[in-house]
Backbone as a printed PyTorch tensor [residue, N CA C, xyz], in Angstrom:
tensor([[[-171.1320,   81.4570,    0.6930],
         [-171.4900,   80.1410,    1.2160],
         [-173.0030,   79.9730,    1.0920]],

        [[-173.6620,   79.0960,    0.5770],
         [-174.6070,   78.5530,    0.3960],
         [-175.4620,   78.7390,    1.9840]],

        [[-176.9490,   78.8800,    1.5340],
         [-177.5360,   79.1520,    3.2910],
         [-177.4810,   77.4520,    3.8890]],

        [[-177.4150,   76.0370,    3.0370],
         [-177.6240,   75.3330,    3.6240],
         [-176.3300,   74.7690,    4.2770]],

        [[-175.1460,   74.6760,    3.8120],
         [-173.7500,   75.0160,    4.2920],
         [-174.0510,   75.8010,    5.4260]],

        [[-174.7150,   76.8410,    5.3730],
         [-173.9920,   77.6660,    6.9240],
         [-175.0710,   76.8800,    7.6360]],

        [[-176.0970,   77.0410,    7.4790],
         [-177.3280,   75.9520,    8.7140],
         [-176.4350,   74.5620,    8.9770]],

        [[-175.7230,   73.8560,    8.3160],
         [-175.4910,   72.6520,    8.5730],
         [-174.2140,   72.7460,    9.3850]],

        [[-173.1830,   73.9410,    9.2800],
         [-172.2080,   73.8680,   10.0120],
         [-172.7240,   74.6120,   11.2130]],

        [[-173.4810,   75.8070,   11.4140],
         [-174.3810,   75.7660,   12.7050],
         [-174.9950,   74.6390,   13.8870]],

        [[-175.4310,   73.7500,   12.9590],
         [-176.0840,   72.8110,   13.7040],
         [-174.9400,   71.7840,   13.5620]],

        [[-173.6480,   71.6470,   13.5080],
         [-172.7610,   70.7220,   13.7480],
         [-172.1790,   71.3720,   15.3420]],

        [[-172.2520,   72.7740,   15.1560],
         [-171.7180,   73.1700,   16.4710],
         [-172.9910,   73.3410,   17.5860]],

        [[-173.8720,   73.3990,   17.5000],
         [-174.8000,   73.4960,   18.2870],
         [-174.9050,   72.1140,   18.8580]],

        [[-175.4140,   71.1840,   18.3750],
         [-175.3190,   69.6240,   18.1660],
         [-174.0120,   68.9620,   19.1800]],

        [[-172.9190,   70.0720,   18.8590],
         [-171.6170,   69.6820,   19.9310],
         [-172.3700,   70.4720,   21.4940]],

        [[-172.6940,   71.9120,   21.2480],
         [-172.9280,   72.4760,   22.5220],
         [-174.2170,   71.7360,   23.3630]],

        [[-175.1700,   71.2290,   23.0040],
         [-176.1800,   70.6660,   23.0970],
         [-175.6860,   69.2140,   24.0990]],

        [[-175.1060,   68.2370,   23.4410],
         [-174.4840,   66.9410,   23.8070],
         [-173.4620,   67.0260,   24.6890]],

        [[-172.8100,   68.4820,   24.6190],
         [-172.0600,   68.5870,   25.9370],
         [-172.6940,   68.9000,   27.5380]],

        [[-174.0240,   69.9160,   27.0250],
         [-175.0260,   69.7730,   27.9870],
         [-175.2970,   68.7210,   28.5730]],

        [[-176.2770,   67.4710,   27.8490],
         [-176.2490,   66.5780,   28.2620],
         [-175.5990,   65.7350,   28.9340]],

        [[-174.3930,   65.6110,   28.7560],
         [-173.0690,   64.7930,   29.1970],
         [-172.8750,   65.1430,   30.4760]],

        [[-173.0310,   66.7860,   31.1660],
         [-173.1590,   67.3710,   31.9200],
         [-174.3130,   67.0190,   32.8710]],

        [[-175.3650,   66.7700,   32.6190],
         [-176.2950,   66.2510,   33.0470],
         [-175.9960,   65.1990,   33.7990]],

        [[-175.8870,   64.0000,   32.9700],
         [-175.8060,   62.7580,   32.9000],
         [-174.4060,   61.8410,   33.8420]],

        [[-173.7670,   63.2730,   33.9830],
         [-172.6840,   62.7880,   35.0140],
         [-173.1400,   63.5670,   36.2830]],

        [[-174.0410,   64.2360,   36.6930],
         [-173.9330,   64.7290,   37.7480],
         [-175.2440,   63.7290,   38.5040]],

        [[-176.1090,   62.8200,   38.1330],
         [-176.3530,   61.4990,   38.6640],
         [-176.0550,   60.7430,   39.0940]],

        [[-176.5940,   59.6790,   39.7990],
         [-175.8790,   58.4730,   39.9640],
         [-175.8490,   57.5840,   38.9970]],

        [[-174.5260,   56.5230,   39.0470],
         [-174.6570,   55.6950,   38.4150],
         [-176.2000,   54.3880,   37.8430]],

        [[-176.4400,   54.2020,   39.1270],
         [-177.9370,   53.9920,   39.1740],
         [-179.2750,   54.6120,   38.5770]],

        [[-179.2790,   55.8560,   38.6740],
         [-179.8960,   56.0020,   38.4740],
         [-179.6550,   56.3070,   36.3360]],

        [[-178.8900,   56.5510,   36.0520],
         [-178.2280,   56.6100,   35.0320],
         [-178.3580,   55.0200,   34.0010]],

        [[-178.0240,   54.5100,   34.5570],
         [-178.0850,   52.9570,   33.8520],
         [-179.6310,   52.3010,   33.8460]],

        [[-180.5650,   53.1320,   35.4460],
         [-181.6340,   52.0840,   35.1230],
         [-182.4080,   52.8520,   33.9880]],

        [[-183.3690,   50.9670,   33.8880],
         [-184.4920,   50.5710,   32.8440],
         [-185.4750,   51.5770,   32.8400]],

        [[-185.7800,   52.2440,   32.1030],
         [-187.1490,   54.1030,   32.2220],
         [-188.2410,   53.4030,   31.0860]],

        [[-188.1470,   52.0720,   30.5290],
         [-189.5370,   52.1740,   29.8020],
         [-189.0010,   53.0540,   28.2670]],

        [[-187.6660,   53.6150,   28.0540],
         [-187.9600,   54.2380,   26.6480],
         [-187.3460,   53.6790,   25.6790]],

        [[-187.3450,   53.9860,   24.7950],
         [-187.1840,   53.0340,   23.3620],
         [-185.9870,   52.3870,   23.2330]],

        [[-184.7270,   52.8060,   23.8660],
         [-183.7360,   52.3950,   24.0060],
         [-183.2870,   52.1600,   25.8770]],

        [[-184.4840,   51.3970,   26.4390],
         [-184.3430,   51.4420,   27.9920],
         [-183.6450,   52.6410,   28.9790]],

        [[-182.4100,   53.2360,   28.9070],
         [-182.2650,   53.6440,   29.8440],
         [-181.1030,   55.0340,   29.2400]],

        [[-180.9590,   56.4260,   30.3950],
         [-180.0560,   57.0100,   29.4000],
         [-179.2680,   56.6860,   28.8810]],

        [[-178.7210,   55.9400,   29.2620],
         [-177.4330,   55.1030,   28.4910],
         [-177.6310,   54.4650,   27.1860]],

        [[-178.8830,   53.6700,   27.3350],
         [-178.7870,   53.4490,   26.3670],
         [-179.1040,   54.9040,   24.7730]],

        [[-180.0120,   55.2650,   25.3910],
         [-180.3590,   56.7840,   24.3260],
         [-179.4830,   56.9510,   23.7990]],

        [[-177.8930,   57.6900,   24.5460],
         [-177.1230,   58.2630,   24.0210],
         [-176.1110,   57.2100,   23.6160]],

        [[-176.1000,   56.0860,   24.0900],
         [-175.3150,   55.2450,   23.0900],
         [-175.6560,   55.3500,   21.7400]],

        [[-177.7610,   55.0160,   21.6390],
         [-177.7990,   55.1280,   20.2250],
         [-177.4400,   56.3640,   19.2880]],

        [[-177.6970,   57.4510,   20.1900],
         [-177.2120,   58.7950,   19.3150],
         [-176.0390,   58.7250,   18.7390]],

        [[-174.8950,   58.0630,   19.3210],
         [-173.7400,   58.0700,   19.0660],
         [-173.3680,   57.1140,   17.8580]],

        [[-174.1460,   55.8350,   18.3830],
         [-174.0120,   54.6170,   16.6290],
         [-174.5050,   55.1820,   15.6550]],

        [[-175.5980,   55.8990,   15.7680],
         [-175.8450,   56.5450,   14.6310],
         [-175.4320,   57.9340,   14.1680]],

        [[-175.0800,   58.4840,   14.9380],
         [-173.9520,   59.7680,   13.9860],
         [-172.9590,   58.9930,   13.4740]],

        [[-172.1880,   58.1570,   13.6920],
         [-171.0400,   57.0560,   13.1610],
         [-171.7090,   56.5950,   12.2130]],

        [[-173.2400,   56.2690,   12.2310],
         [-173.4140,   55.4190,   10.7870],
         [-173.6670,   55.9410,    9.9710]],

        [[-174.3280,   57.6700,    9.8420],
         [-174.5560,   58.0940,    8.8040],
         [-173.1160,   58.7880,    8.4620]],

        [[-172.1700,   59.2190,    9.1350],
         [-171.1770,   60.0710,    8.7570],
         [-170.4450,   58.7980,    7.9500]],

        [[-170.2190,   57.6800,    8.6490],
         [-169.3760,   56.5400,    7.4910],
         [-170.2640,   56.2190,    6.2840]],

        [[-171.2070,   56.1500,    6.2580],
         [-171.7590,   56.3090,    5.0690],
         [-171.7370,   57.1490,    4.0760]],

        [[-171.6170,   58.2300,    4.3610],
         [-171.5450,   59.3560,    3.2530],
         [-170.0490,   59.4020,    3.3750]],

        [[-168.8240,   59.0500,    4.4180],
         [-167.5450,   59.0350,    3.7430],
         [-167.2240,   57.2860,    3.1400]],

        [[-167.7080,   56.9160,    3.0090],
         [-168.0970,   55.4500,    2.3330],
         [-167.3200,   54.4980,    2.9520]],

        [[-167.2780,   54.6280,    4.4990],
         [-166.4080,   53.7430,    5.4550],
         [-167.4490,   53.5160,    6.2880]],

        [[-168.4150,   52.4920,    5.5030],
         [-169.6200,   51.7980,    6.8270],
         [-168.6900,   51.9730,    8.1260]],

        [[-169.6260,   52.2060,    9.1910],
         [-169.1620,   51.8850,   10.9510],
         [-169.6340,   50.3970,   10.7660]],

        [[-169.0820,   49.3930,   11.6290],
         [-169.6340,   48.2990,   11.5480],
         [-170.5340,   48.1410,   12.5620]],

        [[-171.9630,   47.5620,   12.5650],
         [-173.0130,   47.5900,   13.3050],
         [-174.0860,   46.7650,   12.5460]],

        [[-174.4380,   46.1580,   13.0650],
         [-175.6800,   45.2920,   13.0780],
         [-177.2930,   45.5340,   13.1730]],

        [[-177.1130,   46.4520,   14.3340],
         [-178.3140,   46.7620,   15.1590],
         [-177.9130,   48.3090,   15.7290]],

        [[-179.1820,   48.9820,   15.5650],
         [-179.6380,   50.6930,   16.1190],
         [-179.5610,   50.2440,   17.5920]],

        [[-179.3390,   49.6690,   18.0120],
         [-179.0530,   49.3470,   19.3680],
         [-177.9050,   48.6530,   20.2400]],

        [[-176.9010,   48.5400,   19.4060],
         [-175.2610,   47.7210,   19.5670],
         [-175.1120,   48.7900,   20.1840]],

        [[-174.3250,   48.3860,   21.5470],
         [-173.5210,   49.2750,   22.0280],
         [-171.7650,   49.5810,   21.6720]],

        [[-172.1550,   50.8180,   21.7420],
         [-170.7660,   51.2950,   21.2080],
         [-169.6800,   51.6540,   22.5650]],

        [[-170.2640,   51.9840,   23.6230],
         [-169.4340,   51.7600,   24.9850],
         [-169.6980,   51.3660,   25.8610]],

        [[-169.9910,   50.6230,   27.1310],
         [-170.4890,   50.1490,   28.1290],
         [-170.3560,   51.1040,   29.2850]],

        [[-169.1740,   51.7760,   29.3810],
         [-169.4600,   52.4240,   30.2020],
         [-169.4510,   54.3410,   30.1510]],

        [[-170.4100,   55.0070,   31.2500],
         [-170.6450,   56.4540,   31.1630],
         [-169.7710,   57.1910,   30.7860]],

        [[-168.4290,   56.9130,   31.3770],
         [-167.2790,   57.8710,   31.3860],
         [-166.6240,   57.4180,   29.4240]],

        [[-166.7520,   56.2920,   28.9690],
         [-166.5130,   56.1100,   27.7950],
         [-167.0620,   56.6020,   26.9630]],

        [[-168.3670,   56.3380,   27.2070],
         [-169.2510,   56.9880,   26.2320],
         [-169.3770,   57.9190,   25.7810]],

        [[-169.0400,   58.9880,   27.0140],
         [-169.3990,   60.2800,   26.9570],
         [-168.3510,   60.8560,   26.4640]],

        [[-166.9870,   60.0900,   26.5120],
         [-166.0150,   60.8720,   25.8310],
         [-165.5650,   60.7000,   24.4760]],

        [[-166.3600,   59.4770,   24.4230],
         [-166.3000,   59.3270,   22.9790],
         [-167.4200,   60.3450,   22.3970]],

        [[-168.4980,   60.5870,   23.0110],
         [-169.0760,   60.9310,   22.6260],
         [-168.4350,   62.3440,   22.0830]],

        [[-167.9330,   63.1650,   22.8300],
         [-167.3450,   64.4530,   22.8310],
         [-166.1520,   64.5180,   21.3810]],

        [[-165.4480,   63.2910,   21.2950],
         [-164.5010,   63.4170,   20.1620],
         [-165.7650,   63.1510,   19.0680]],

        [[-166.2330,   62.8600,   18.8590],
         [-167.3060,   62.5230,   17.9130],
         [-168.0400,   63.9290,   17.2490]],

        [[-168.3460,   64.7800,   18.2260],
         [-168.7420,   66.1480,   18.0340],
         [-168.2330,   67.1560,   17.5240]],

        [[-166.5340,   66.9260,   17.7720],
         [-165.5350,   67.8960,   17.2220],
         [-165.4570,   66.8100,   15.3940]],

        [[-165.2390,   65.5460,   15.6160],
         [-165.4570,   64.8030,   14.0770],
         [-166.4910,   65.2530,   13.0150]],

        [[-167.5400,   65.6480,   14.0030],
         [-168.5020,   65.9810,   13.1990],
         [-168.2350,   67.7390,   12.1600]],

        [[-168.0700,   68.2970,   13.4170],
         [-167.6570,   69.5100,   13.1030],
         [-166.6540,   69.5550,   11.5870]],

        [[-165.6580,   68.8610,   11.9570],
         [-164.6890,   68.8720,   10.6820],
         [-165.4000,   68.1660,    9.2660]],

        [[-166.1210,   67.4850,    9.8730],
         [-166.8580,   66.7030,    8.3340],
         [-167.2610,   67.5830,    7.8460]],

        [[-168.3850,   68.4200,    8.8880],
         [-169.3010,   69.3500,    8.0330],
         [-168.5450,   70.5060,    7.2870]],

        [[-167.2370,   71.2070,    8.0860],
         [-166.6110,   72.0160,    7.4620],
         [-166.0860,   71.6190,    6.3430]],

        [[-166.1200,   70.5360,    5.9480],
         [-165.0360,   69.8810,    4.6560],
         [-166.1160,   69.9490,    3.2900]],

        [[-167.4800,   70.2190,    3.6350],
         [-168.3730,   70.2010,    2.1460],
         [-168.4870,   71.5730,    1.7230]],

        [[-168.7980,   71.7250,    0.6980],
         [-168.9780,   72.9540,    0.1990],
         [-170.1760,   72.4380,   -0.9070]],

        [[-171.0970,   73.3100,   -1.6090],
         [-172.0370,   73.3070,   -1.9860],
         [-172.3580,   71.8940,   -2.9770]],

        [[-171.2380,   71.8290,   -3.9890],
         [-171.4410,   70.7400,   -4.9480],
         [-171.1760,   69.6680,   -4.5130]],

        [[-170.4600,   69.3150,   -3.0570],
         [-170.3330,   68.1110,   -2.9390],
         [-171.5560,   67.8380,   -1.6650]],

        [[-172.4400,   68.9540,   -0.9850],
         [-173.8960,   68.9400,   -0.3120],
         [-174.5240,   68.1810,   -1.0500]],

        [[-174.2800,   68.7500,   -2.5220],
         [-175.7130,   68.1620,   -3.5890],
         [-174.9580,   66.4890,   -4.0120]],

        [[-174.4350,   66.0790,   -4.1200],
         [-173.8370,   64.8200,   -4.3870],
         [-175.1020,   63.8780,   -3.8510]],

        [[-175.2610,   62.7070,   -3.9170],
         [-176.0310,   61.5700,   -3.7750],
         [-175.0390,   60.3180,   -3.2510]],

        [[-175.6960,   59.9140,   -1.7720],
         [-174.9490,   58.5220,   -1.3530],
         [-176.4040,   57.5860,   -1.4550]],

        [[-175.7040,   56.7070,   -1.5840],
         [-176.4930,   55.0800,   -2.2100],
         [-176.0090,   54.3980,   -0.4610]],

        [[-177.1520,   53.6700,    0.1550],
         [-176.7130,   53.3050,    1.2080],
         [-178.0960,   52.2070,    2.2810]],

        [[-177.4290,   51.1410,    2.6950],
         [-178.7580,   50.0790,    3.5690],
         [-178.7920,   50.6390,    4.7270]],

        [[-180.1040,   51.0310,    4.8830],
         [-180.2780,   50.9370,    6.4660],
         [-180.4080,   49.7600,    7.3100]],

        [[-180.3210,   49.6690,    8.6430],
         [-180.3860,   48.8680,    9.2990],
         [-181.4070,   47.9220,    9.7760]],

        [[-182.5710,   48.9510,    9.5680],
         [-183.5140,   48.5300,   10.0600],
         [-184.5860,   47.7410,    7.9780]],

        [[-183.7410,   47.8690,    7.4360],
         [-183.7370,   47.0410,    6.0760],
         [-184.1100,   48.2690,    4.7790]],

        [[-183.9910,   49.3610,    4.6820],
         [-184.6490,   49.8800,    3.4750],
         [-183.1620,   50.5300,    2.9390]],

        [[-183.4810,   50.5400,    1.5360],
         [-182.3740,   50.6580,    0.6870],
         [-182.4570,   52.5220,    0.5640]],

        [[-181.7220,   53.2320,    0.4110],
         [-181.8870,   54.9350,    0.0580],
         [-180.7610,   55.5880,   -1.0600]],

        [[-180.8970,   56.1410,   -1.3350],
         [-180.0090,   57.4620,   -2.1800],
         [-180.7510,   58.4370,   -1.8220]],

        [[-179.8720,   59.7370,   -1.4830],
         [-179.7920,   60.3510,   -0.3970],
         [-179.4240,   61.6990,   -0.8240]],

        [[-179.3240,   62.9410,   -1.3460],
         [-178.2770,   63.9960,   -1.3280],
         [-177.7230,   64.0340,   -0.0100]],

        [[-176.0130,   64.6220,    0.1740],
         [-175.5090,   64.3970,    1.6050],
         [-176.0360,   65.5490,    1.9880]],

        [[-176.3650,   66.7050,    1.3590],
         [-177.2520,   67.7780,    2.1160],
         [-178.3570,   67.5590,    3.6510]],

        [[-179.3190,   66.4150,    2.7260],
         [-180.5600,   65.4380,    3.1670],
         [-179.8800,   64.7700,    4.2060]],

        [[-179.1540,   63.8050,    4.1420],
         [-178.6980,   62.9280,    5.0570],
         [-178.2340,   63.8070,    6.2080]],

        [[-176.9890,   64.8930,    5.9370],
         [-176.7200,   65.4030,    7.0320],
         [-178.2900,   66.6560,    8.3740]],

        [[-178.6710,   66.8730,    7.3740],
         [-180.2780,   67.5690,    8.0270],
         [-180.5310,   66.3900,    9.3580]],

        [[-180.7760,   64.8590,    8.1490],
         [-181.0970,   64.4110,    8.9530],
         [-180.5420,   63.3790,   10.2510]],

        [[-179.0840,   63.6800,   10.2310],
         [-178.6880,   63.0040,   11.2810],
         [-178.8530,   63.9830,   12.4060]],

        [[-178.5280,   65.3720,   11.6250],
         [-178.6000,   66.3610,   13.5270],
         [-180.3240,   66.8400,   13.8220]],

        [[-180.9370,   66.2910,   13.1270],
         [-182.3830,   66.1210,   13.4040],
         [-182.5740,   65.3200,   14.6810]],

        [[-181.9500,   63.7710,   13.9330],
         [-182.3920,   62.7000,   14.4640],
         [-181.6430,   62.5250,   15.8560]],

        [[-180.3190,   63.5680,   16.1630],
         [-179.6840,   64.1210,   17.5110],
         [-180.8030,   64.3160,   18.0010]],

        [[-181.4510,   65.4440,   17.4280],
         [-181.9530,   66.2540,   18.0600],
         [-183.1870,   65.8660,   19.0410]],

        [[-183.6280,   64.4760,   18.3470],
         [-185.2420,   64.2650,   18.9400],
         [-184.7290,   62.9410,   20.0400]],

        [[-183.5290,   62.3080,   19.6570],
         [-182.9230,   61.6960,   20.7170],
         [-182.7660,   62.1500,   21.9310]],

        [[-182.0020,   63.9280,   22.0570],
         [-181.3430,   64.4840,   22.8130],
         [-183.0600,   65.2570,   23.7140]],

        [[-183.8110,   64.9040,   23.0790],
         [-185.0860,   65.5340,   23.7750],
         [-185.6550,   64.4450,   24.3350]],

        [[-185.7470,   63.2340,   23.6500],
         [-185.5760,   61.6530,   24.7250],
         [-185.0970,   61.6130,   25.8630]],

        [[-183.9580,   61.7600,   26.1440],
         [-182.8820,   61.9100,   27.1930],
         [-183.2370,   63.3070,   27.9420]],

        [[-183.5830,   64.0890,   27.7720],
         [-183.9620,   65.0470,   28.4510],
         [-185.1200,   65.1330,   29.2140]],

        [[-186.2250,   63.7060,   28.9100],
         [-187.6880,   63.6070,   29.8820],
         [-186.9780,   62.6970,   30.1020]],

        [[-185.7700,   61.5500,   29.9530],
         [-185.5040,   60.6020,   30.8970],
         [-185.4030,   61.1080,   32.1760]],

        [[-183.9730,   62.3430,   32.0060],
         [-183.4940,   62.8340,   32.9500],
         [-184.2740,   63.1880,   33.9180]],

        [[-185.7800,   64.1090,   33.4240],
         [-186.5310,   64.4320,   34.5900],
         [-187.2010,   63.8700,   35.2430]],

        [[-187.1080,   62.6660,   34.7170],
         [-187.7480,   61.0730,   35.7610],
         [-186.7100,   61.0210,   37.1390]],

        [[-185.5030,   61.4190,   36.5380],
         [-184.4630,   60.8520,   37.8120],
         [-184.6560,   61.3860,   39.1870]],

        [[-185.1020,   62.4650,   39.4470],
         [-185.3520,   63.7420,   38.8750],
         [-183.5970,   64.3280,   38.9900]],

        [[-183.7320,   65.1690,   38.1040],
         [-182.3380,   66.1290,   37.9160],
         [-183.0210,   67.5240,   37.4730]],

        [[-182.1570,   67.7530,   36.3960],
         [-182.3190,   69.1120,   36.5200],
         [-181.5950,   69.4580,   35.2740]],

        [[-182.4680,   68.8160,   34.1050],
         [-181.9980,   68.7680,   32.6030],
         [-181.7920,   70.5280,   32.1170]],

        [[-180.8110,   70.6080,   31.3960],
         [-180.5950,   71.8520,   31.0230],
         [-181.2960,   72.2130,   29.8640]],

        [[-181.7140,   73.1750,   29.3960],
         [-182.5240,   73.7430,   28.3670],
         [-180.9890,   73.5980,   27.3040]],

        [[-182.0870,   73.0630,   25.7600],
         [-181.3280,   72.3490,   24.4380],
         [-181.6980,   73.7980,   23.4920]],

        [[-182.3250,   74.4940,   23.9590],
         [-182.9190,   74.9910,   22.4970],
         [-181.9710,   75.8850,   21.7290]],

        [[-181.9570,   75.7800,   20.0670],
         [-180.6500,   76.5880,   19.5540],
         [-180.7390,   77.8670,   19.5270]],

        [[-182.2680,   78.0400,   20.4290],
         [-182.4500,   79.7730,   20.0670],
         [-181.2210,   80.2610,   21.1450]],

        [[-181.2300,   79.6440,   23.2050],
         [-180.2730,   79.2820,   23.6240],
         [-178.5630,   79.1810,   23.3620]],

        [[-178.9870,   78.3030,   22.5610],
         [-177.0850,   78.3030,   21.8730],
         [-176.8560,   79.5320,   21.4600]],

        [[-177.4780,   79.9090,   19.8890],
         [-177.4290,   80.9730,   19.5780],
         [-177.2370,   82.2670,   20.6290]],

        [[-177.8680,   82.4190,   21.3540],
         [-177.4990,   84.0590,   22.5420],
         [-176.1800,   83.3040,   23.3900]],

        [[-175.6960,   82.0320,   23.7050],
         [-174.3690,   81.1700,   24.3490],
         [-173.3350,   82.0000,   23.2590]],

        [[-173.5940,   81.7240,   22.2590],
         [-172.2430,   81.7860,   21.2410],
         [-172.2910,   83.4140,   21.0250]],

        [[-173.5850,   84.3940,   20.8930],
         [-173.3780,   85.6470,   20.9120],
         [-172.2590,   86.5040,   21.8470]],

        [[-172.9410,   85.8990,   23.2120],
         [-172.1010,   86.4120,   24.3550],
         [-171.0450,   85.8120,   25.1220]],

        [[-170.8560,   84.8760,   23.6570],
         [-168.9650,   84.1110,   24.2490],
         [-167.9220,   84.8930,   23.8940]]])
């Protein structure tokens, strides 16, 4: 197996262990405090991890060439916590199976595809996939100084973390 194959199916499962953290988090709040306005790019946790979620849907339908339909990096995809989050969770195991389904020559393949925010790309799906659990990733660190506004008691993301989780599972 190719080293970027195994990094990418790594970080499909980490990416799941990570977002389940969060979810964890994010329900042991109040509703209130959960929904309100924090000033960040996507107002409130809710909104954050909504966007995390439209956009793993938009790059994964893109590279299986079934646009998600969406308008805006900011459409909500559930309104409410308990939805979200469980969508969120089937989404993680989706991911998982995508990533297991490539193997090296179809990594290197090229998708042709509009972003939202207007720029046109071709892409290797190698590239694209890097960069959707990237773009988790700096989301899921968003949501993690939300959280400590609430104050809570955000759990440590880091994959060095996962990595010794999955050693001693």
């Amino acid at each position: 197996m190719s080293m970027m194959l195994d990094h990418l199916r790594t970080m499909a499962r980490y990416n799941k262990w990570a977002n389940a953290r969060l979810s964890a988090a994010a329900m042991a709040i109040s509703e209130t405090e959960y929904m309100a306005e924090r000033g960040a790019f996507f107002g409130s946790i809710h909104g954050a991890l909504n966007h995390l979620l439209l956009v793993d849907r938009l790059w994964r339908g893109r590279v299986e060439d079934k646009p998600y339909p969406a308008d805006s990096l900011g459409e909500t995809v559930a309104d409410s916590r308990g939805a979200l989050l469980q969508l969120r969770a089937v989404e993680d195991d989706i991911l998982i199976q995508f990533t297991d389904g490539f193997d090296a020559e179809s990594l290197a393949q090229k998708i042709s595809y509009k972003s939202l925010v207007g720029f046109s790309g071709e892409d290797q799906v190698s590239v694209i996939l890097a960069h959707m659990f990237n773009h988790a990733t700096h989301h899921r660190g968003q949501v993690h100084g939300l959280l400590s506004q609430v104050p809570s008691d955000p759990p440590p993301l880091d994959l060095m973390i996962y990595l010794r989780d999955i050693e001693t599972a």
